[in-house]
VOZAVO-543390 format. One record per residue (C-alpha): x, y, z; residue in three letters; residue number from 0. Coordinates in nm, 3 decimals, m for minus. Layout:
ATOM  X  Y  Z  ALA  NUM
...
//
This chain:
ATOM  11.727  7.945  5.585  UNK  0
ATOM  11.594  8.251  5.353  UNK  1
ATOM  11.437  8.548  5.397  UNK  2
ATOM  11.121  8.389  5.123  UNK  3
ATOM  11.072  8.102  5.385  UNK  4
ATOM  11.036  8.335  5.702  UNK  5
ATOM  10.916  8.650  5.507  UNK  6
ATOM  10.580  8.576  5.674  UNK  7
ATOM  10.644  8.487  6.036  UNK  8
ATOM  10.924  8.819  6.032  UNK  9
ATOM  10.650  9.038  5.937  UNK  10
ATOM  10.421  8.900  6.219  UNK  11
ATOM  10.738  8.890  6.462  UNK  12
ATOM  10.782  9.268  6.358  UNK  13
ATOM  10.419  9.411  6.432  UNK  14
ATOM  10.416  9.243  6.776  UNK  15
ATOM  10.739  9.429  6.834  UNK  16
ATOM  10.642  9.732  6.733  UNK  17
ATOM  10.321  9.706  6.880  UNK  18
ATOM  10.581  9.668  7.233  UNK  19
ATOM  10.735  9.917  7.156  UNK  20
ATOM  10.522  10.158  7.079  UNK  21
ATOM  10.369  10.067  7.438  UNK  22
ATOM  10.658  10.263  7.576  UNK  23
ATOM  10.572  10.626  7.642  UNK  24
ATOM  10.903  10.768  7.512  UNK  25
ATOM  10.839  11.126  7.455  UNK  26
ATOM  11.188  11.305  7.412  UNK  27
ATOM  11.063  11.489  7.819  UNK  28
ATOM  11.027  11.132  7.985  UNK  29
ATOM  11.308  10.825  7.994  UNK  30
ATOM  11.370  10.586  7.743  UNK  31
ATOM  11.541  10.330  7.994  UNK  32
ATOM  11.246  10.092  7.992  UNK  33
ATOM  11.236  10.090  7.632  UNK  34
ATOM  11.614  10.031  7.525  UNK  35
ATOM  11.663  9.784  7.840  UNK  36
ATOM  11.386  9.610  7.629  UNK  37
ATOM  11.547  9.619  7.276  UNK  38
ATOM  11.852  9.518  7.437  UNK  39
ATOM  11.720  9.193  7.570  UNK  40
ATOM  11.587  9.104  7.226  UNK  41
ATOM  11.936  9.157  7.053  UNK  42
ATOM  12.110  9.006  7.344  UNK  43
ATOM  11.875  8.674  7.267  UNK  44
ATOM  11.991  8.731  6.892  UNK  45
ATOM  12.358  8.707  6.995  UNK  46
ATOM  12.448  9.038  6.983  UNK  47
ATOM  12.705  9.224  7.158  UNK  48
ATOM  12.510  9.503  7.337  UNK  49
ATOM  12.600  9.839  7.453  UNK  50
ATOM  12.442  10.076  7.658  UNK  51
ATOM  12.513  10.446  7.710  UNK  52
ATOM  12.393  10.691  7.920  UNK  53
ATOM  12.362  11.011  7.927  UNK  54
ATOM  12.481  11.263  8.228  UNK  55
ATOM  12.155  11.232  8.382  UNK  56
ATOM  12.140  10.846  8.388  UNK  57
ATOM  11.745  10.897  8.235  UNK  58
ATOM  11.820  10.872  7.915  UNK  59
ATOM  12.061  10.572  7.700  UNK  60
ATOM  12.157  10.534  7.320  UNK  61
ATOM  12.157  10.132  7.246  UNK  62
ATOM  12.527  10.015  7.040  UNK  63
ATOM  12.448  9.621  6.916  UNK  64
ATOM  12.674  9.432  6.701  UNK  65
ATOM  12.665  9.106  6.544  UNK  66
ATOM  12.923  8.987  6.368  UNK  67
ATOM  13.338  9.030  6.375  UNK  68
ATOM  13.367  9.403  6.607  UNK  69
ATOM  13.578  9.551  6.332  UNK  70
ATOM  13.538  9.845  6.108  UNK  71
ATOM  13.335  9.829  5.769  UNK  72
ATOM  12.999  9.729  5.935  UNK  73
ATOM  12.669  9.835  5.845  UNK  74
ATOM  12.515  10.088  6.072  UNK  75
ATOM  12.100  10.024  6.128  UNK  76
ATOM  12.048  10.343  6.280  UNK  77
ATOM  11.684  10.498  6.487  UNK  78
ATOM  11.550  10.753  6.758  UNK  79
ATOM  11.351  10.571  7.048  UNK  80
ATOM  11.212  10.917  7.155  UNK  81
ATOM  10.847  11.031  6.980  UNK  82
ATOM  10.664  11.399  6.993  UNK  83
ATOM  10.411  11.434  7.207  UNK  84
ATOM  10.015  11.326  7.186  UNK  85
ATOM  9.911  11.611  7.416  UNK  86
ATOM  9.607  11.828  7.287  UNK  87
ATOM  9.546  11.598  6.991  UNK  88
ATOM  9.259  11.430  6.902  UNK  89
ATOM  9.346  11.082  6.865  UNK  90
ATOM  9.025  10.792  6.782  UNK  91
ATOM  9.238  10.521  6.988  UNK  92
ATOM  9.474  10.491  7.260  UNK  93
ATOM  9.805  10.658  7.093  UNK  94
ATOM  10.050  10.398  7.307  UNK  95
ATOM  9.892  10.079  7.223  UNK  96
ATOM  9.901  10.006  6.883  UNK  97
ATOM  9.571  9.890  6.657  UNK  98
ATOM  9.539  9.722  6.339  UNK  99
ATOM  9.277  9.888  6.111  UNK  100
ATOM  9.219  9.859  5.708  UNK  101
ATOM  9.598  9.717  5.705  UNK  102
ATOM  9.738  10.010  5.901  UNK  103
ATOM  9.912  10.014  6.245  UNK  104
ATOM  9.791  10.300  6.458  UNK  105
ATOM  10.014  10.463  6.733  UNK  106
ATOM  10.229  10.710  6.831  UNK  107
ATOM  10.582  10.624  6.648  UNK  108
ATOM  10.479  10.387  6.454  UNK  109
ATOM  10.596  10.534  6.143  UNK  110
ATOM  10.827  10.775  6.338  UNK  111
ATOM  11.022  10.566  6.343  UNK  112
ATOM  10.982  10.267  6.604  UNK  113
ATOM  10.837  10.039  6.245  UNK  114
ATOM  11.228  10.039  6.129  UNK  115
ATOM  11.360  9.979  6.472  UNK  116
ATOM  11.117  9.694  6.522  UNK  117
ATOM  11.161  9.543  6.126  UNK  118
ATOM  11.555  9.589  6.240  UNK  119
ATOM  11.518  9.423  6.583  UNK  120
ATOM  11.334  9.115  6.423  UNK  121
ATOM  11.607  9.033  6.166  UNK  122
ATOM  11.848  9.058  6.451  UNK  123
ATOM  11.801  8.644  6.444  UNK  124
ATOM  11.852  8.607  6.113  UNK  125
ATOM  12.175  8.767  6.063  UNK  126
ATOM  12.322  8.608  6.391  UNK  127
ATOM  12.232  8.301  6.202  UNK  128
ATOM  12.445  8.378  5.874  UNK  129
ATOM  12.777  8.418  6.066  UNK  130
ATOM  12.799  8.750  5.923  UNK  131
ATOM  13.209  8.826  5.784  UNK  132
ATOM  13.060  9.208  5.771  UNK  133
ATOM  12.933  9.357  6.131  UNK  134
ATOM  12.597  9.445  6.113  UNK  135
ATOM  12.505  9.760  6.408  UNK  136
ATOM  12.188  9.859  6.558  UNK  137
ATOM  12.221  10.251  6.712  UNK  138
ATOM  11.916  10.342  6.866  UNK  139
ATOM  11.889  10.696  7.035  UNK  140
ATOM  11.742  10.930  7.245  UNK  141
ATOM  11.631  11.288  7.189  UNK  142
ATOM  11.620  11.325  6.807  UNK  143
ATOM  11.316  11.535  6.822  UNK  144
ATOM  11.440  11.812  7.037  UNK  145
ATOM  11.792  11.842  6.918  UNK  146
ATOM  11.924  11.501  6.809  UNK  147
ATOM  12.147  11.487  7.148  UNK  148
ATOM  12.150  11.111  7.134  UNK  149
ATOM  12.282  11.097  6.774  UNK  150
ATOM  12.553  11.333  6.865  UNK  151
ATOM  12.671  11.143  7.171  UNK  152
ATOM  12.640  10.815  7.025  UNK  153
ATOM  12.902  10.989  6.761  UNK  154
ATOM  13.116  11.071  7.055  UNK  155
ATOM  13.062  10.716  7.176  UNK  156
ATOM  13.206  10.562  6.868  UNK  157
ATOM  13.491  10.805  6.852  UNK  158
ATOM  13.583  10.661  7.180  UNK  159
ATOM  13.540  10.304  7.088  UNK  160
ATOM  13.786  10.355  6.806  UNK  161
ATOM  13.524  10.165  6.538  UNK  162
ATOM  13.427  10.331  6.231  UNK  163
ATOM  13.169  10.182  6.064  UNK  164
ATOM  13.146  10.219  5.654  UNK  165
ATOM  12.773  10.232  5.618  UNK  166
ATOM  12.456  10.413  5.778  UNK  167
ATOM  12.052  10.334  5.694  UNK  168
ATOM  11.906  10.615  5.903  UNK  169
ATOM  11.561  10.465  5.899  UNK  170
ATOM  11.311  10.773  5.915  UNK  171
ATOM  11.021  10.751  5.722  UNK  172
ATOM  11.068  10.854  5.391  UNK  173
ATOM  10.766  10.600  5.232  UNK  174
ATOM  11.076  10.334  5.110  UNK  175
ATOM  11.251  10.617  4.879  UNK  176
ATOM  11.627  10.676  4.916  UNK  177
ATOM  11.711  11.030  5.050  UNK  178
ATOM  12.076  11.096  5.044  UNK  179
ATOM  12.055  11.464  5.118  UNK  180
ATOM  11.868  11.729  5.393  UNK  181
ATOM  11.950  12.037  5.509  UNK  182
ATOM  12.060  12.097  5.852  UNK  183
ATOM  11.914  12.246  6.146  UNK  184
ATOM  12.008  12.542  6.375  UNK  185
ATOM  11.825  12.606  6.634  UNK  186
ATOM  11.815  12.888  6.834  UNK  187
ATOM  11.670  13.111  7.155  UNK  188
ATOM  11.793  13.439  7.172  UNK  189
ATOM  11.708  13.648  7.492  UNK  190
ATOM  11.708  14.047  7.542  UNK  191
ATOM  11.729  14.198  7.914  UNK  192
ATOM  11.636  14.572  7.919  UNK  193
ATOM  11.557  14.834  8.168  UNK  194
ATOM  11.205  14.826  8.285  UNK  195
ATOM  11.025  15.176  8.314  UNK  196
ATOM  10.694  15.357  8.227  UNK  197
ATOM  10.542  15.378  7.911  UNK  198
ATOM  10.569  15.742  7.933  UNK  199
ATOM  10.921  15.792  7.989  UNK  200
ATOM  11.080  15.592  7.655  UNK  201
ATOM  11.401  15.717  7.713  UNK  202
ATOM  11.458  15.624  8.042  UNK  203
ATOM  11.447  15.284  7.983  UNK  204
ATOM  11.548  14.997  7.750  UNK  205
ATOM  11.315  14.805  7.560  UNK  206
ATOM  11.355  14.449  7.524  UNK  207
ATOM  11.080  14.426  7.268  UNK  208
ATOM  11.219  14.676  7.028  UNK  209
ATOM  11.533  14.537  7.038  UNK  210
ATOM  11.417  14.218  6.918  UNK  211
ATOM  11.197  14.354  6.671  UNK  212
ATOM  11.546  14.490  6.564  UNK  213
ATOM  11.689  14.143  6.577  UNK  214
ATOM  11.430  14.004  6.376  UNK  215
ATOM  11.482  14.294  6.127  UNK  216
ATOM  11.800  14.162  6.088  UNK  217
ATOM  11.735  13.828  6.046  UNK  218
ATOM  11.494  13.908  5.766  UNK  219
ATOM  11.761  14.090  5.550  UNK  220
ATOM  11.969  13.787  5.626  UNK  221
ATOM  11.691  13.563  5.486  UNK  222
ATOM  11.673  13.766  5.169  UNK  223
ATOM  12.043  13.741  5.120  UNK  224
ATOM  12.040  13.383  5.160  UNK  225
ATOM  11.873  13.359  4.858  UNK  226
ATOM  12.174  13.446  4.603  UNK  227
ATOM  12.378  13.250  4.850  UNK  228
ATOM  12.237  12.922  4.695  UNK  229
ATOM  12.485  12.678  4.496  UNK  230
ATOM  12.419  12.691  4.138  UNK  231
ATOM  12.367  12.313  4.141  UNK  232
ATOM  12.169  12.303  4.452  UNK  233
ATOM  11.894  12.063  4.482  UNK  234
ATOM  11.723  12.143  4.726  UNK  235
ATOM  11.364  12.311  4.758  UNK  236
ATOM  11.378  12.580  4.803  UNK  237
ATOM  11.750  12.557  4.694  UNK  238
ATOM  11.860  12.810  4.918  UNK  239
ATOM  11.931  12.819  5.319  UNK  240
ATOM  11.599  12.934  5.510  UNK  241
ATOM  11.554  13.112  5.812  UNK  242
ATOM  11.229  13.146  6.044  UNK  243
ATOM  11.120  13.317  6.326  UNK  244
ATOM  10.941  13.049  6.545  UNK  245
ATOM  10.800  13.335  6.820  UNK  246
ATOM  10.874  13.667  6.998  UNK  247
ATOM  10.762  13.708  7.363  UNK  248
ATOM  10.768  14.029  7.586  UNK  249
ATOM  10.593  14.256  7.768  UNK  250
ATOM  10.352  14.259  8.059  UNK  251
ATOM  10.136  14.600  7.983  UNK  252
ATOM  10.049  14.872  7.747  UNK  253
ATOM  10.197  15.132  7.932  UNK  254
ATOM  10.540  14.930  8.081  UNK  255
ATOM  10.878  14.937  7.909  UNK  256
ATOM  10.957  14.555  7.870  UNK  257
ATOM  11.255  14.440  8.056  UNK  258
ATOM  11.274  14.118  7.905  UNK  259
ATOM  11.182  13.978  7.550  UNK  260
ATOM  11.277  13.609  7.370  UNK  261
ATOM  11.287  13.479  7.003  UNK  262
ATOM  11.279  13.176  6.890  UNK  263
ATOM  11.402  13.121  6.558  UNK  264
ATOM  11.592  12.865  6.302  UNK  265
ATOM  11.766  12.828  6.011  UNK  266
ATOM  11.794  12.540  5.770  UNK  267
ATOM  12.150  12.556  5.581  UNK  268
ATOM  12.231  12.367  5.237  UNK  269
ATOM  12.578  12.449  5.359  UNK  270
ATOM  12.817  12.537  5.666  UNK  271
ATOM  12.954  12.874  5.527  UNK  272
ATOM  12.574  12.970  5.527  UNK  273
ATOM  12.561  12.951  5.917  UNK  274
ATOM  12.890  13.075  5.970  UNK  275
ATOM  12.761  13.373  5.768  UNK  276
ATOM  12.463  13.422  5.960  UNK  277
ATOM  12.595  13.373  6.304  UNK  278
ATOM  12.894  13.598  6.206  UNK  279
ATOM  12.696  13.930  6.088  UNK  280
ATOM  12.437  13.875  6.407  UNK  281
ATOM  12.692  13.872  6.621  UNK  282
ATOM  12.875  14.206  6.494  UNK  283
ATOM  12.506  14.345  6.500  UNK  284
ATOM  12.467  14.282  6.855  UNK  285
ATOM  12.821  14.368  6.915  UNK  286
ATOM  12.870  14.723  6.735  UNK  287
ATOM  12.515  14.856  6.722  UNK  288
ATOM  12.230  14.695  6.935  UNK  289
ATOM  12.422  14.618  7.239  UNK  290
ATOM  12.594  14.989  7.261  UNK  291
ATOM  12.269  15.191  7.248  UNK  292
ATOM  12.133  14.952  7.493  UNK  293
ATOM  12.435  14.973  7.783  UNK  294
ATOM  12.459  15.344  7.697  UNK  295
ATOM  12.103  15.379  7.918  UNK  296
ATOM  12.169  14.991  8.097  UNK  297
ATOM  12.521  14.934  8.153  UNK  298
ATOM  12.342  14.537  8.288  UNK  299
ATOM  12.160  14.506  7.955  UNK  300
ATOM  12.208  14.208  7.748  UNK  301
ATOM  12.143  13.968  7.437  UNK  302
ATOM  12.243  13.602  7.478  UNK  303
ATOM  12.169  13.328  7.236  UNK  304
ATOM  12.134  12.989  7.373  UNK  305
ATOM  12.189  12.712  7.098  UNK  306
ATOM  11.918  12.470  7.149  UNK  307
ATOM  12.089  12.239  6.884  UNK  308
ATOM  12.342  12.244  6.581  UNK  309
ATOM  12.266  11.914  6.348  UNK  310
ATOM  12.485  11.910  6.023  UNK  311
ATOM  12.279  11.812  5.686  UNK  312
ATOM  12.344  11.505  5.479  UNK  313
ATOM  12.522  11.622  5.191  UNK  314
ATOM  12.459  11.454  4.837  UNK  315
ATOM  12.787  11.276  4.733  UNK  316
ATOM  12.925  11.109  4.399  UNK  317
ATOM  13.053  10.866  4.559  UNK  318
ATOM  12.830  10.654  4.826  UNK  319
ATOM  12.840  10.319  4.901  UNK  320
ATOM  12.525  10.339  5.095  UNK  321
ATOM  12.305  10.446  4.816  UNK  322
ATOM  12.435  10.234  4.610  UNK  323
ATOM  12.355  9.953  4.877  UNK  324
ATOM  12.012  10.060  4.876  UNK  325
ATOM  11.928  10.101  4.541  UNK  326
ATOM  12.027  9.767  4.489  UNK  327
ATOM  11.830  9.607  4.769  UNK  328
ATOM  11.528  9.798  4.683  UNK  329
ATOM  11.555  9.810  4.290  UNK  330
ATOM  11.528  10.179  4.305  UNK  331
ATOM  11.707  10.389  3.998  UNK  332
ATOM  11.755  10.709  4.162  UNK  333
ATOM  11.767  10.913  4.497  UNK  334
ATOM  11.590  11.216  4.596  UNK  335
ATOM  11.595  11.494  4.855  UNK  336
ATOM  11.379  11.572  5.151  UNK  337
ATOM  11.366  11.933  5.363  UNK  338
ATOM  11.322  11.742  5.697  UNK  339
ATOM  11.632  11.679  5.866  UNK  340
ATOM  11.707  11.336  6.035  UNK  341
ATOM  12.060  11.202  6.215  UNK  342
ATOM  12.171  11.120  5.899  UNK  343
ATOM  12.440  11.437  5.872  UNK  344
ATOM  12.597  11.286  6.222  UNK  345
ATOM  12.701  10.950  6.072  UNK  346
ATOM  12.840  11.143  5.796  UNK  347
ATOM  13.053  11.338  5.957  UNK  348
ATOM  13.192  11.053  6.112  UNK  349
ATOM  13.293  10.956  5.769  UNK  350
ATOM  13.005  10.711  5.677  UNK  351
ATOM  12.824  10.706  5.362  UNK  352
ATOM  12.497  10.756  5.444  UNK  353
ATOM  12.115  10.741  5.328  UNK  354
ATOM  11.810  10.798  5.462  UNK  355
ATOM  11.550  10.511  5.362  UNK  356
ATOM  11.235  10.405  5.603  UNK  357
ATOM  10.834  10.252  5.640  UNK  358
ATOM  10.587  10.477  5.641  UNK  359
ATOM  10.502  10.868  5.518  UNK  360
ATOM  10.649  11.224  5.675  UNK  361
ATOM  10.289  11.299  5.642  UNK  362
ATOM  10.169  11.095  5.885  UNK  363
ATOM  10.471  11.188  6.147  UNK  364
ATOM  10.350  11.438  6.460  UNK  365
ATOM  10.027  11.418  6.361  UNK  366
ATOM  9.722  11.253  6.573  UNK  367
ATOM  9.606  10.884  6.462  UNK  368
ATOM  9.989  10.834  6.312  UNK  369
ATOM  10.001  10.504  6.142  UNK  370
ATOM  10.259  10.276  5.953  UNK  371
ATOM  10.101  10.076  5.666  UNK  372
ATOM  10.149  9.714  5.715  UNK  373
ATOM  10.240  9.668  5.331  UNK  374
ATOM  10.555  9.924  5.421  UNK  375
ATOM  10.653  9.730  5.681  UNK  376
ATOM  10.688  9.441  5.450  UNK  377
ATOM  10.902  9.638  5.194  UNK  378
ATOM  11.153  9.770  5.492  UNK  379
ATOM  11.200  9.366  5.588  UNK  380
ATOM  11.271  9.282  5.252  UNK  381
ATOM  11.529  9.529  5.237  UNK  382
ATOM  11.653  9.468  5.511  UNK  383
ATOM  11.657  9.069  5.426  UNK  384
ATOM  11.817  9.082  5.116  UNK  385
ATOM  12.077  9.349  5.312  UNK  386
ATOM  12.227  9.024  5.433  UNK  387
ATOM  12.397  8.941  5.138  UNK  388
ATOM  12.615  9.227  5.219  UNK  389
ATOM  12.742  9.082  5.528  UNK  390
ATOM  12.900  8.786  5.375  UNK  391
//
């Protein structure tokens, strides 16, 4: 059997997956359950060894599949199961059951990133079938969008098992082009409790809002200095690491000293002593000068910064087997860079060489009436069909 004789009935197997799939409300706030019990049963029919891991809650699971010899050296077929949510868009068709219009396939995930889980999923047979020398694993997670929580337990996961895989194809959609580098991304909330008062007695109390104002003073300067912190051979645009300030909340009147204010806020490093930078002068600033004035009128005041999530970049390497992979499977001559940020840096740091290559456009990810063009779900199977000659 070849991948030219089933190219065909694959890329009909793979749309009526992904049409399944996408039936499954998985937005990062509800379970996943229903859908990786379902992608489970499909491998399982393939022959493949199937694990399933939950989280401490029990509603949420990462999927672990193997076919082939369970040894290290396999190839890693890596997506998220959860999607953003469809709420206050205006969609022109139901966004959880796909549609076929003008060679496009409408719904919510289908280019981010169910159309690579599904194209995955459907050559599950077809590698079973080659008696593969070379494991080939399918990680599927949960919560990617709001802090890629599944990617980093799934690394835990595999620490545990003891199996280090050689190779991961993070399949976001990057339009078919090999990415082997992204930033990472920090996220952040950082919370201010003052001393309530009236408006006409400043001094008497401790306000919240200026304090953050202060805070996001600070982080400005920061973001300026960032700027001659970037490598000389960065590639990245803008080729330095960014900071934003997502939103500042506080206050409940004209004429009453806020108690309480919150920032939201972000950076994107193109490396770790960036962060460690950041984190480090913030933390003497609320230390030595913010946090004294404050207990000097509050002794109960307080800044605390919860860390809503910490995902590593994928660092560009000299040496990567997975790029090199891919640019041979997809006749590609080069790879680029993206700013998004993906699960990609996770794999890596579990010592993987790693790239980033997927159906469908960035472009058309979050936004209402998302689609995956049929023609790039062809490409990603015939990828992923001529990947088997790699597992032999």
């Amino acid at each position: 059997m070849t991948i030219m004789t089933v190219s065909k009935t694959l890329l009909e197997e793979a749309k009526a997956l992904l049409g399944e799939l996408i039936a499954f409300e998985t937005v990062s706030s509800a379970s996943n359950l229903d859908m990786i019990a379902h992608l489970a049963r499909h491998l399982q029919e393939s022959g493949a060894d199937v694990e399933i891991l939950h989280d401490e809650t029990g509603t949420k699971a990462n999927l672990f599949a193997t076919i082939g010899p369970r040894k290290d050296g396999g190839i890693v077929l890596s997506g998220h199961s959860d999607v953003v949510p469809v709420l206050d868009q205006d969609w022109t068709s139901d966004p959880f059951r796909m549609e076929e219009r003008d060679g496009k396939l409408y719904g919510r995930g289908t280019c981010d990133m169910k159309g690579f889980i599904a194209a995955a999923v459907a050559m599950a047979p077809f590698y079973a079938a080659l008696n593969p020398t070379r494991p080939i694993h399918f990680a599927f997670t949960y919560d990617e969008e709001v802090g890629c929580f599944g990617g980093q337990a799934l690394a835990n996961s595999l620490k545990e098992l003891g199996l280090k895989p050689a190779v991961a194809i993070v399949g976001e959609p990057t339009s078919m082009r090999i990415i082997e580098g992204h930033k990472g991304c920090y996220e952040y909330t950082t919370r201010f409790t003052g001393l309530e008062g009236h408006g006409s007695g400043p001094e008497r109390g401790v306000n919240a809002v200026e304090y953050a104002v202060r805070y996001v003073s600070k982080l400005l300067e920061l973001k300026s200095e960032l700027q001659a912190r970037a490598p000389k051979e960065s590639r990245f645009d803008p080729p330095w690491t960014t900071i934003n300030t997502g939103s500042l909340v506080g206050g409940v009147a004209h004429n009453v000293i806020p108690g309480k204010a919150q920032i939201e806020w972000e950076m994107r490093p193109v490396q770790r002593s960036d962060a460690d930078h950041v984190k480090s002068v913030l933390a003497a600033f609320c230390d030595e000068e913010l946090l004294p004035q404050m207990r000097a009128v509050c002794p109960d005041a307080g800044i605390e910064t919860e860390v809503i999530g910490e995902v590593d970049g994928l660092e560009p390497v000299d040496q990567n087997e997975a790029r090199d992979i891919v640019m041979e499977l997809t006749g590609a001559n080069g790879a680029d860079l993206v700013p998004f940020g993906t699960e990609a840096g996770i794999f890596q740091g579990l010592g993987m060489n790693v790239v980033v290559c997927g159906p469908g456009s960035i472009e058309q990810a979050h936004k209402p009436d998302e689609f995956l063009e049929v023609e790039q779900l062809s490409q990603c199977l015939a990828m992923l069909g001529r990947l088997s000659h790699k597992l032999v």
